[in-house]
C-alpha positions in Angstrom: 0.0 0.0 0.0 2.0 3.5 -0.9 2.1 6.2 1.8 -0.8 8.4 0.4 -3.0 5.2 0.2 -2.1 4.7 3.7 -3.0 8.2 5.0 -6.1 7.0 3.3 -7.1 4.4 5.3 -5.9 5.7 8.7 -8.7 8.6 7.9 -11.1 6.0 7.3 -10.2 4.0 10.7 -10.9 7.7 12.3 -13.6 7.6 11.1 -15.5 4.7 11.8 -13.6 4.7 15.3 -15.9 8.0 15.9 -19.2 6.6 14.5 -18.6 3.5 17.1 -18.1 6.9 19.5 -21.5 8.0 18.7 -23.3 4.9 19.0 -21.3 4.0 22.1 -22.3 6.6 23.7 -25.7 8.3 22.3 -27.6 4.9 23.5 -26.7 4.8 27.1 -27.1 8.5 27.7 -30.2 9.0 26.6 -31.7 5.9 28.4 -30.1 7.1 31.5 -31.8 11.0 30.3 -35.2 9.5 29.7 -35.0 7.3 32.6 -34.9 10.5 35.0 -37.5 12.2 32.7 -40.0 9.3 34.0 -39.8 7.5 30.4 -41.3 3.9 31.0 -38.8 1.6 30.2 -41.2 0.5 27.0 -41.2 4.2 25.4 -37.4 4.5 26.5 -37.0 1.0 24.1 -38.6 1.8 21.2 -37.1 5.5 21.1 -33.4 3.7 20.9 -34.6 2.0 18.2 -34.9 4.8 15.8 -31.5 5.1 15.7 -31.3 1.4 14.0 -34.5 2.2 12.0 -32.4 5.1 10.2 -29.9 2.7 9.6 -31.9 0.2 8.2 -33.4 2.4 5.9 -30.4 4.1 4.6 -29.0 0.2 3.9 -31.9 0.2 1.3 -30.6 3.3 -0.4 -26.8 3.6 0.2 -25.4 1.7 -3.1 -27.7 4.5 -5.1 -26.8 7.7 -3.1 -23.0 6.6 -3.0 -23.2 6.4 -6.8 -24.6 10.1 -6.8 -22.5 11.9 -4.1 -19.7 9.6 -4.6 -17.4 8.5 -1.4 -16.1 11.5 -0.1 -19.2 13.6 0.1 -21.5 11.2 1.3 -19.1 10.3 4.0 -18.8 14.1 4.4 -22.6 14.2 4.8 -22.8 11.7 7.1 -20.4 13.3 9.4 -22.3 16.6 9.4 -25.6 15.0 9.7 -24.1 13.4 13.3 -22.7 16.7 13.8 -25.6 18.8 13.9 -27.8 16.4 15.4 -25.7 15.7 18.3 -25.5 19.1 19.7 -29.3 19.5 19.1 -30.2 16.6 21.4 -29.4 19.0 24.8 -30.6 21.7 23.3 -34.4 20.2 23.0 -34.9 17.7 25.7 -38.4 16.3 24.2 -39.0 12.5 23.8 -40.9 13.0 20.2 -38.1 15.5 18.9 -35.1 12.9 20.1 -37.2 10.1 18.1 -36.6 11.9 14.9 -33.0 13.1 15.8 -31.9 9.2 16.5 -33.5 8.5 12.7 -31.1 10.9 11.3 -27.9 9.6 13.3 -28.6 6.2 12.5 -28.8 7.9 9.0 -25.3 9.5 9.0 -23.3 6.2 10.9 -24.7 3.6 8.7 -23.9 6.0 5.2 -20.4 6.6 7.4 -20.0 2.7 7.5 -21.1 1.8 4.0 -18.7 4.7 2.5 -15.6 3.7 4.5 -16.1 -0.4 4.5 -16.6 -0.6 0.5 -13.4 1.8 0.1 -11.3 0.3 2.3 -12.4 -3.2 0.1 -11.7 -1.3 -3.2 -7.9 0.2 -1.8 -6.8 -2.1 0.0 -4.6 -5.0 -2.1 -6.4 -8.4 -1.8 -2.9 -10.1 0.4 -3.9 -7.6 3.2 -7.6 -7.2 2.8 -8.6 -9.5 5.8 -6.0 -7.9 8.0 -6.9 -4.3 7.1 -11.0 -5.2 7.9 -10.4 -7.2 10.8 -8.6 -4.0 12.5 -11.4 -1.7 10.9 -13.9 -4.1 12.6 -11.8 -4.0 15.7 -11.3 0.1 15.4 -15.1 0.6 15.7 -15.4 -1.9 18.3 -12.5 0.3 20.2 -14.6 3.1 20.0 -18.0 1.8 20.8 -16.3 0.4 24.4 -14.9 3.9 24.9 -18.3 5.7 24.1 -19.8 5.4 27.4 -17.2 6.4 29.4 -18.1 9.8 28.1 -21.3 9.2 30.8 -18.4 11.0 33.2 -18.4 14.4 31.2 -22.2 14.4 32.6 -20.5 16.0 35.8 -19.7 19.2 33.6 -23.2 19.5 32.3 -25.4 18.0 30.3 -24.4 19.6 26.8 -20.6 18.8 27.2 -20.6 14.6 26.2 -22.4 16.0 23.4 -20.2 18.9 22.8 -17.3 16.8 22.8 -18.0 14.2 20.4 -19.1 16.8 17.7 -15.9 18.1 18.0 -14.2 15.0 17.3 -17.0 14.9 14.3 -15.6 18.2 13.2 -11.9 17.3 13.3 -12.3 14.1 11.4 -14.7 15.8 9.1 -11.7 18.5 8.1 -9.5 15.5 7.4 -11.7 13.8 5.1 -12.2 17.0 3.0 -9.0 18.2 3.0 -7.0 14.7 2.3 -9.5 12.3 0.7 -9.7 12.4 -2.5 -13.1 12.6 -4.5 -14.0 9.4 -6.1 -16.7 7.0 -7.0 -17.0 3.4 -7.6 -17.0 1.6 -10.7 -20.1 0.9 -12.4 -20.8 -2.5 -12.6 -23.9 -4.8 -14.5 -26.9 -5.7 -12.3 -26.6 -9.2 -11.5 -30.0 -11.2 -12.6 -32.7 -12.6 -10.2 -31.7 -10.4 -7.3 -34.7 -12.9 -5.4 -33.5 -15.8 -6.3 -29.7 -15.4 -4.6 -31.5 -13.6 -1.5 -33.9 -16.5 -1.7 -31.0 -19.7 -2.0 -28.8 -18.0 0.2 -31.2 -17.9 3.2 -31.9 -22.0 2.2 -28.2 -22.8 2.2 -27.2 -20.6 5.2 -30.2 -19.6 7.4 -28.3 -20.6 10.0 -24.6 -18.8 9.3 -27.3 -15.4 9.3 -29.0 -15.8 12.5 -25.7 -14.8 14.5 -26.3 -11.3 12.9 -29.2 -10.5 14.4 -28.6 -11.9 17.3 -25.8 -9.5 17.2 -27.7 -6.7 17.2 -30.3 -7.7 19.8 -27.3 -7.9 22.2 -25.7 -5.0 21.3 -28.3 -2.5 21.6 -30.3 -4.3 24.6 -27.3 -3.4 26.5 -26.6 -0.4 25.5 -30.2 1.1 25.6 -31.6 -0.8 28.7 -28.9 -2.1 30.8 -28.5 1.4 31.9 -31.8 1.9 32.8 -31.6 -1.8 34.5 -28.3 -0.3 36.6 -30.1 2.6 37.5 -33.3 0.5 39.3 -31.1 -1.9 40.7 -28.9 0.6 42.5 -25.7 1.4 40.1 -24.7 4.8 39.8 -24.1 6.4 36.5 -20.8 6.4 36.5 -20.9 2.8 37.5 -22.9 2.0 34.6 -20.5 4.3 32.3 -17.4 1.7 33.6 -19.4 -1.7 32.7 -20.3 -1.2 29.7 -17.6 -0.6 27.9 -16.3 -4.2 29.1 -19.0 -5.9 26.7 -17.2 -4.7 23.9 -13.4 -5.1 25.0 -14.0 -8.7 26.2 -15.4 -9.0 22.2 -12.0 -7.8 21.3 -10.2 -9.6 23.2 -11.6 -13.1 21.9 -12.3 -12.4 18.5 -9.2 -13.4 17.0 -8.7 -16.4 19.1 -11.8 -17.5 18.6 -11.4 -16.8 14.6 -8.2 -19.3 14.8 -10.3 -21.7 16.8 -12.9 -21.7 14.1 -10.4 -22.8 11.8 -9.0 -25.3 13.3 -12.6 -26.7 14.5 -15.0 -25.4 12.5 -17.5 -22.3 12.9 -20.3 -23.9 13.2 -19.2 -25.7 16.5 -17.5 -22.9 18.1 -20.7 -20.4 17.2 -23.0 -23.4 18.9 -20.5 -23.8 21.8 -20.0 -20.0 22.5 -23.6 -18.9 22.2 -24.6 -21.6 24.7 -21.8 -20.5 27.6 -22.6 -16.9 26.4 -26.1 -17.4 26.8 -25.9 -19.1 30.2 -23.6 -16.7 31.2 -26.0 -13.9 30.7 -28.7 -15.5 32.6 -26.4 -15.6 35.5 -26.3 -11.5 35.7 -29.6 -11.0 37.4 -28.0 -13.2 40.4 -24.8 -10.7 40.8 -27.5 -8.1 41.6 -25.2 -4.4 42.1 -22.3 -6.4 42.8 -19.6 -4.6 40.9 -16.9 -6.8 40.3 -19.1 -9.7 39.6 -21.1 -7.9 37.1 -17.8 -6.8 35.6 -16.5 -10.5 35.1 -20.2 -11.1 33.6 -20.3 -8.8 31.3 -16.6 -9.1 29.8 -17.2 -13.2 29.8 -20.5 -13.2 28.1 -19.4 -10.0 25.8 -16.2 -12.1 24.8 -18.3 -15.2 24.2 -20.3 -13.9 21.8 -18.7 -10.7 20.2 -17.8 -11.8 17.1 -20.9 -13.7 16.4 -21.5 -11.5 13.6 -17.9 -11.8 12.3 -17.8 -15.7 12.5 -21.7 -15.8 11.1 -20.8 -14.0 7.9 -17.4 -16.4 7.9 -20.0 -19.5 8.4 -21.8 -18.5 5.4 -18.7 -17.8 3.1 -18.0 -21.6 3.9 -21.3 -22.7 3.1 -22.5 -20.6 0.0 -20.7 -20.1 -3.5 -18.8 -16.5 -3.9 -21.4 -15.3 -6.2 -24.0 -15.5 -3.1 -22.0 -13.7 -1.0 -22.9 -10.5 -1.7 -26.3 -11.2 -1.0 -25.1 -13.0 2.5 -23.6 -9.8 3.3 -27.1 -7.4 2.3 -28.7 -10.3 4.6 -27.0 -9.8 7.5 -27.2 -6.3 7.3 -31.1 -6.2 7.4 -30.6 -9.3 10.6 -27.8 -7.2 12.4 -30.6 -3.6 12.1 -33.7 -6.1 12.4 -31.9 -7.1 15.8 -31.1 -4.2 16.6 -34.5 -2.4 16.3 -36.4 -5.5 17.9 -34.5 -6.0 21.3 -34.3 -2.4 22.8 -38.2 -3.0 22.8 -38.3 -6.2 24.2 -36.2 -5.5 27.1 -37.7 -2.5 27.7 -40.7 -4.3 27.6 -39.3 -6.4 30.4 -38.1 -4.2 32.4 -41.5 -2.6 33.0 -43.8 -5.6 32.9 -41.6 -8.2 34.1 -38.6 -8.8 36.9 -35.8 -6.5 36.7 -33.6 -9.4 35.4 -36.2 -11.1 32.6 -34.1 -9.2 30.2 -31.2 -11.0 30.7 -32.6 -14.7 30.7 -34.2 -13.7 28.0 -31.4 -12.1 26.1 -29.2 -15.5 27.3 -32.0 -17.9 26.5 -32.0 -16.6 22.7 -28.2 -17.9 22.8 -28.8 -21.0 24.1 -31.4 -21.3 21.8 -29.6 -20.2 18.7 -26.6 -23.1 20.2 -29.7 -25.7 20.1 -30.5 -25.2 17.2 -27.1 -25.9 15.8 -28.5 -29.7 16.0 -30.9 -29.1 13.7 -28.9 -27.4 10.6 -27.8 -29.6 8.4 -25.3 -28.3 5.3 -27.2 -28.8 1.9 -25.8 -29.5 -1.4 -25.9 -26.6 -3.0 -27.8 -26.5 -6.6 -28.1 -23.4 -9.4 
């Protein structure tokens, strides 16, 4: 890769290290804001989830708009859509109004993930490409852990977490104008029957795509109601702000080992074997009750366990599909990882007001176990054209 190519990516890994910033710390924050507004815990679910509805919706349109704007302006765009909205979620602190502001960050991050993941894939030269998206998946992972531990600028005042990441916004926003260059990607043909690979790619590898939005459910359960959970069960915030990140790094931590292990033993066993001691693990938290350290060890074990389930799910399906499907697997687990994402802030919120205070953890754990079960079941197919 020559220097300038290099300055290239780094710019990209900023950015996608501050969109996992955002998102890190956007869903915790609020909670925690609507939680002392006297939110239920229902309402307080199902706002989160606009943020993943924006996403989803901008998955259906981003291949289009990036052939308009090109990557550089609607990764530009992106940025100052986060931008803006950021510092206007202090400013007006009204349930309906922070609805449609998480719509238009989920907006921005996912056309800031599409823009920077398909360019790193076009730049990068094919003997490095798995190294240089496994730290890009890592870098966003980095700064997803670190995004709640902005909770402590709270101390400062309530515009200043805010204030801060659109700063960052700003500062990687004048690096991609002034250094990335302005380019689109190559036209290519429309493949035919569009259905029909969607269609054979969920027959040959339902299973491979279920990790995805199982993915998601975790990810944003935790994020939008475990603070809410810490708060009733007698965490402080800046408690809260300390676990959470230790989801996330525990994910990092294991996801190359557990990449090499799936080599060596195959994904499909290690995705059954980790989402059943994930799971399990999981349904232990409601027993550690405010104790710290053990919800610490908790969290990191059950975030290590099944952190890369959406990493080694898309690697499941590469083994089971031919490469012409995998585009399609990779659209797939898109819509699973946002479907996820939108569905479990509203089930755990759900719990939280009409169930026990823990419900959302066996639940979240029995889904694992489940999904491990299951495994039993799923059989690979010959694959026919």
């Amino acid at each position: 890769m020559s220097s300038s190519l290099r300055v290239h990516y780094f710019i990209l890994i900023a950015v996608i290290i501050v969109a996992g910033l955002c998102q890190g710390l956007l869903l915790p924050i609020l909670s925690i804001s609507l939680e002392q507004m006297g939110v239920s815990s229902s309402l307080n679910g199902m706002n989160a989830a606009a943020l993943y509805i924006g996403s989803f919706a901008m998955t259906l349109v981003a291949e289009r708009t990036l052939g308009w704007l090109g990557f550089k302006k609607l990764m530009a765009g992106g940025l100052v859509l986060v931008l803006v909205t950021l510092l206007l979620f202090p400013l007006i602190p009204d349930i309906r109004v922070w609805f449609v502001l998480r719509l238009l960050v989920g907006i921005g991050d996912s056309a800031l993930h599409y823009s920077a993941q398909l360019w790193i894939l076009l730049v990068t030269p094919a003997e490095n490409r798995g190294r240089n998206i496994s730290f890009y998946g890592m870098s966003y992972g980095l700064g997803f852990a670190m995004g709640p531990l902005g909770l402590w600028l709270l101390d400062y005042g309530t515009l200043v977490p805010f204030a801060a990441l659109a700063l960052l916004c700003l500062l990687v926003l004048l690096l991609v104008l002034v250094k990335l260059p302005d380019s689109r990607p190559e036209k290519q043909a429309t493949e035919a029957r569009p259905a029909q690979r969607f269609r054979r790619s969920y027959s040959w590898a339902w299973y491979a795509l279920l990790p995805a939005f199982l993915y998601g459910y975790m990810e944003a359960s935790l994020n939008s109601n475990f603070p809410v959970y810490g708060l009733r069960i007698g965490f402080h915030t800046a408690e809260i702000a300390a676990l959470l990140p230790f989801v996330s790094l525990g994910g990092l931590v294991l996801q190359l080992p557990l990449g090499i292990l799936s080599d060596h033993w195959g994904r499909k066993k290690v995705l059954m074997s980790v989402g059943i001691a994930g799971g399990l693990t999981f349904m232990l938290l409601p027993w550690s009750g405010n104790h710290f350290m053990f919800t610490l060890v908790l969290l990191t074990i059950a975030g290590g366990l099944v952190g890369s389930f959406f990493s080694l799910g898309l690697a499941y399906a590469a083994d089971l599909l031919p490469k012409s499907f995998l585009a399609a697997a990779n659209v797939l687990a898109s819509f699973h990882f946002n479907l996820g994402s939108v569905i479990g802030p509203n089930i755990s919120g759900g719990l939280l007001d009409f169930g026990t205070q823990g419900s959302m953890f066996i639940v979240l754990g029995g889904s694992y176990v489940v999904f491990g079960l299951l495994g039993l079941l799923a059989q690979k197919r010959a694959l026919t054209a």
